[in-house]
C-alpha positions as CSV (number, residue, x, y, z in Angstrom):
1,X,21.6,4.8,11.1
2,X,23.3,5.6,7.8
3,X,21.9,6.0,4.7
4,X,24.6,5.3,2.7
5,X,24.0,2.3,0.7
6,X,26.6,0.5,-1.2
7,X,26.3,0.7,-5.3
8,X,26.9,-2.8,-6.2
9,X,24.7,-3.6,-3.3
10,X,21.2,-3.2,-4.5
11,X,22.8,-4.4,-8.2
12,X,24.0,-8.0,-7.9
13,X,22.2,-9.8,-9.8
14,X,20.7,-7.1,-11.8
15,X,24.1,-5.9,-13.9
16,X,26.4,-7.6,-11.5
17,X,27.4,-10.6,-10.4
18,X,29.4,-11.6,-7.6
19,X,32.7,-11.1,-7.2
20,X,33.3,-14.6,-5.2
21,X,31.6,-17.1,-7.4
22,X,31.6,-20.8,-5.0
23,X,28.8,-23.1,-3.2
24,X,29.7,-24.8,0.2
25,X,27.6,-26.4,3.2
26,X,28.4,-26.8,6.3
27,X,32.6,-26.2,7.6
28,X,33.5,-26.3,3.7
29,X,31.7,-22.9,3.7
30,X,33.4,-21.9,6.3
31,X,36.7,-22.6,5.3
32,X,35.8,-21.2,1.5
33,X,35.1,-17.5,3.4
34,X,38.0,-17.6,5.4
35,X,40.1,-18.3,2.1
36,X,38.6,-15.4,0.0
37,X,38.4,-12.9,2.4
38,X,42.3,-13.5,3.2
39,X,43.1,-14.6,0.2
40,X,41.4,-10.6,-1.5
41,X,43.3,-8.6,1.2
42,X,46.7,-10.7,0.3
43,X,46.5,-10.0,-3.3
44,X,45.3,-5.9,-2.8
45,X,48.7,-5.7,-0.6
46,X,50.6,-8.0,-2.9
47,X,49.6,-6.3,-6.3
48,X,49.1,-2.6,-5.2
49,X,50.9,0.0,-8.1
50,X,50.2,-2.8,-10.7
51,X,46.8,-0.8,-11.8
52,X,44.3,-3.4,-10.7
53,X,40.9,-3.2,-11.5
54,X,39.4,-6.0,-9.7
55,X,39.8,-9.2,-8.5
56,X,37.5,-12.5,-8.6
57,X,37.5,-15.5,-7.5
58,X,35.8,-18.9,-8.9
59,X,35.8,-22.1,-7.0
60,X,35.1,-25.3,-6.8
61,X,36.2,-28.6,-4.5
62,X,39.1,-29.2,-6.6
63,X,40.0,-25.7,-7.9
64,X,40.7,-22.4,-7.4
65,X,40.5,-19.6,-10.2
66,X,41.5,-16.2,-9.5
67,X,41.4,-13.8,-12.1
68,X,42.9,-10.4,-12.0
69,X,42.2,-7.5,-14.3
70,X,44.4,-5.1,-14.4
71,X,45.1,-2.5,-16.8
72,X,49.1,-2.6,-17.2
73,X,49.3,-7.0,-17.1
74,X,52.8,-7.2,-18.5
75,X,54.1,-6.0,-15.1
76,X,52.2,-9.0,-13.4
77,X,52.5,-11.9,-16.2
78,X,56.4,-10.3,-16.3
79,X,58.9,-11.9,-18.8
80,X,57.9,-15.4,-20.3
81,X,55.0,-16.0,-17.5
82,X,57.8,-15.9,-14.1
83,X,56.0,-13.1,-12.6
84,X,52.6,-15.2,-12.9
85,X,54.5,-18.5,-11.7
86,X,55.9,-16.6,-8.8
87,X,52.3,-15.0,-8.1
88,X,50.6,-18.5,-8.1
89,X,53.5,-20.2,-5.5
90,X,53.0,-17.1,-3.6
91,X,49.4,-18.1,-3.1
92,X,50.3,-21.6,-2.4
93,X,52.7,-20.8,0.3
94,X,50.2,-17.9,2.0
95,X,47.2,-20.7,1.9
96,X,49.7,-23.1,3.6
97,X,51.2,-20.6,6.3
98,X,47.2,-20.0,7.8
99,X,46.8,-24.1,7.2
100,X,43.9,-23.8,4.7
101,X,43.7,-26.4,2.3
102,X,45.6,-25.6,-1.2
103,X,43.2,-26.6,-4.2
104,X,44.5,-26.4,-7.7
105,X,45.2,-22.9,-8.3
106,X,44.8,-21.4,-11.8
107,X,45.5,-18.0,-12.2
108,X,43.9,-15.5,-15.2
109,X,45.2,-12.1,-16.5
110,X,42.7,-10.2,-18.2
111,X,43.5,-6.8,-19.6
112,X,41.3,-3.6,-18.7
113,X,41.4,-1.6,-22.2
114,X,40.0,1.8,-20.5
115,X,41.4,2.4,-17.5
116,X,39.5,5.3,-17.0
117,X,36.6,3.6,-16.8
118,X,37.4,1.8,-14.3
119,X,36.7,2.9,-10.8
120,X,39.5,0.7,-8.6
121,X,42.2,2.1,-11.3
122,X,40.8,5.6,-11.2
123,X,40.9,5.8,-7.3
124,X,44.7,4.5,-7.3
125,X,46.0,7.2,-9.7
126,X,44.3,9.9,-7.0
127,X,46.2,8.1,-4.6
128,X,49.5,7.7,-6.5
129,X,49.1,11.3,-6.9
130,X,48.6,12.5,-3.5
131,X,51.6,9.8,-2.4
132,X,53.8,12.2,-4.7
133,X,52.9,15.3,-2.4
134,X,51.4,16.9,-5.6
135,X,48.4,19.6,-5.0
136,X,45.1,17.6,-4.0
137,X,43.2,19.8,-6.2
138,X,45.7,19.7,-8.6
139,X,45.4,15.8,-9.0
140,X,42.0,15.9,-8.7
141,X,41.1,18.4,-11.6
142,X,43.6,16.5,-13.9
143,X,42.4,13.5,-12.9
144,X,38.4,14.1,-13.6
145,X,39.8,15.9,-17.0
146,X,41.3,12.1,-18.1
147,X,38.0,10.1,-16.6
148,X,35.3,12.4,-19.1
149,X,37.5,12.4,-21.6
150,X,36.4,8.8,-22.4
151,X,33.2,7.9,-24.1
152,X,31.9,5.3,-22.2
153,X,32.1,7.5,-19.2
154,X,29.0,9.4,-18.4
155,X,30.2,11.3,-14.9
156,X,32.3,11.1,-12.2
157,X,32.4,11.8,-8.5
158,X,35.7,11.7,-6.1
159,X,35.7,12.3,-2.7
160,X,38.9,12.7,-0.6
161,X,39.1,13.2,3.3
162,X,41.8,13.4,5.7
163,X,44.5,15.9,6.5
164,X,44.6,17.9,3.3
165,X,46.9,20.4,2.2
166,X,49.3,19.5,5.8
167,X,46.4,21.2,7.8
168,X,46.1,20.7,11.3
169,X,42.4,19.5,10.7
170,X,40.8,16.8,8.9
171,X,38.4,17.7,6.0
172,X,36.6,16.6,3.0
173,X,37.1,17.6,-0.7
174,X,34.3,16.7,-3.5
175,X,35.0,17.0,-6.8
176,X,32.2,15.8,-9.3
177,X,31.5,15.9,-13.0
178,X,28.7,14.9,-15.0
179,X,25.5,12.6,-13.7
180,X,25.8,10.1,-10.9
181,X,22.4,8.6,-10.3
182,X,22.8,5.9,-7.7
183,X,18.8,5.7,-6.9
184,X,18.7,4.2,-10.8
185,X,18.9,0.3,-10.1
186,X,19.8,0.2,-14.6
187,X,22.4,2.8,-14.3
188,X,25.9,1.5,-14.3
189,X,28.0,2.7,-11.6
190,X,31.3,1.6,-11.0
191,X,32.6,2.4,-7.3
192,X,35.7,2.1,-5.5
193,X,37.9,2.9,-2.2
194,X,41.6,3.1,-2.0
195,X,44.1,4.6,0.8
196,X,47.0,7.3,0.1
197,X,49.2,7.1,3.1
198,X,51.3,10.0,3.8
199,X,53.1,11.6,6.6
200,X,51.1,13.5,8.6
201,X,48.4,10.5,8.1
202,X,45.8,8.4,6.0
203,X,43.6,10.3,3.4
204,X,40.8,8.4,2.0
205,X,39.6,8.2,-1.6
206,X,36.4,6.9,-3.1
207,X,35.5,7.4,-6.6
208,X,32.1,6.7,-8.2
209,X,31.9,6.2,-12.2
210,X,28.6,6.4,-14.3
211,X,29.3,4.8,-17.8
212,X,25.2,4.8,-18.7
213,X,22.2,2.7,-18.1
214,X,22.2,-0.6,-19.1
215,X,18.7,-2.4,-20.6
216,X,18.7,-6.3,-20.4
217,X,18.4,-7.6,-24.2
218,X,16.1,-10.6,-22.6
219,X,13.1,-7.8,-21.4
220,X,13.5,-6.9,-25.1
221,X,13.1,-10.4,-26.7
222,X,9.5,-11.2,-24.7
């Protein structure tokens, strides 16, 4: 059995919260994890090169607000709000083609102001980078170089796997800076996956990001 434990796993609650934030009983829940599991994977597809940190989704039995943070949110909002309008209708029309039922949609744009601290955005620019057929170690060194360089960053860890360098046999790079402590449940580590697709096949990126530990303010006020 693997030991490889997910870091926002034993965290939620703790310095994270959900990502899908809704209540339901009975074929309402149903129906709610049907739409945000399809709903997650439509949007990754839909908004991929737009630099997106994360997505979240909020619901309730009238209304559905999805909020996307991205990093670059010009290219989404586009000019005067029609990239946002056509964004929403697209999610309309997708709830309506696998006949789930279309709440209110409201759709937020939050800005990232360090990308590099950011693990979702990090992983992509590896990616982007490996999609150009530039030097994986290349990309990798320049990329850890940018991630410390910020100050909220405290280490960083990239792992890339798959047919590197157009060898005729998979293997698995590690690059890593700095502290990663994932046994700390306080320490704040950001983690992501992302896929570069190329030629001669998929490589697979992950990324971890330490930006600190993190001491609740209410275990200092008692």
């Amino acid at each position: 059995m693997s030991k490889v434990v997910h870091p926002f796993a034993h965290r939620l609650g703790v310095l994270r919260d959900w990502r899908h934030r809704w209540f339901a009983i009975g074929p309402a829940y149903l129906e709610n994890l049907k739409t945000g599991v399809l709903l997650r994977e439509y949007l990754q597809k839909q908004l991929r090169g737009m630099y997106i940190g994360d997505i979240e989704l909020e619901r309730n039995t009238k209304s559905l607000r999805v909020i996307v943070k991205t990093s670059r949110p010009g290219l989404i909002i586009g000019r005067s709000g029609e990239g946002s309008q056509k964004l929403r209708a697209s999610i309309e029309s997708f709830l309506r083609k696998h006949k789930l039922t279309v709440p209110d949609i409201k759709l937020d744009i939050e800005e990232i102001r360090s990308p590099e601290s950011s693990a979702a955005i990090v992983a992509y620019m590896v990616a982007e980078g490996l999609e150009k057929r530039l030097p994986f170690r290349r990309v990798l060194k320049q990329t850890i170089e940018k991630v410390m360089a910020n100050r909220d960053v405290k280490g960083v860890r990239i792992v890339i796997s798959g047919m590197l360098g157009s060898g005729s046999m998979s293997r698995t790079e590690v690059l890593k800076k700095g502290r990663i402590p994932l046994q700390t449940i306080r320490a704040d580590v950001d983690f992501a996956k992302e896929r570069a697709n190329l030629p001669l096949g998929v490589i697979g990126v992950k990324v971890w990001i330490y930006k600190g530990d993190v001491f609740a303010a209410r275990g200092k006020d008692k």
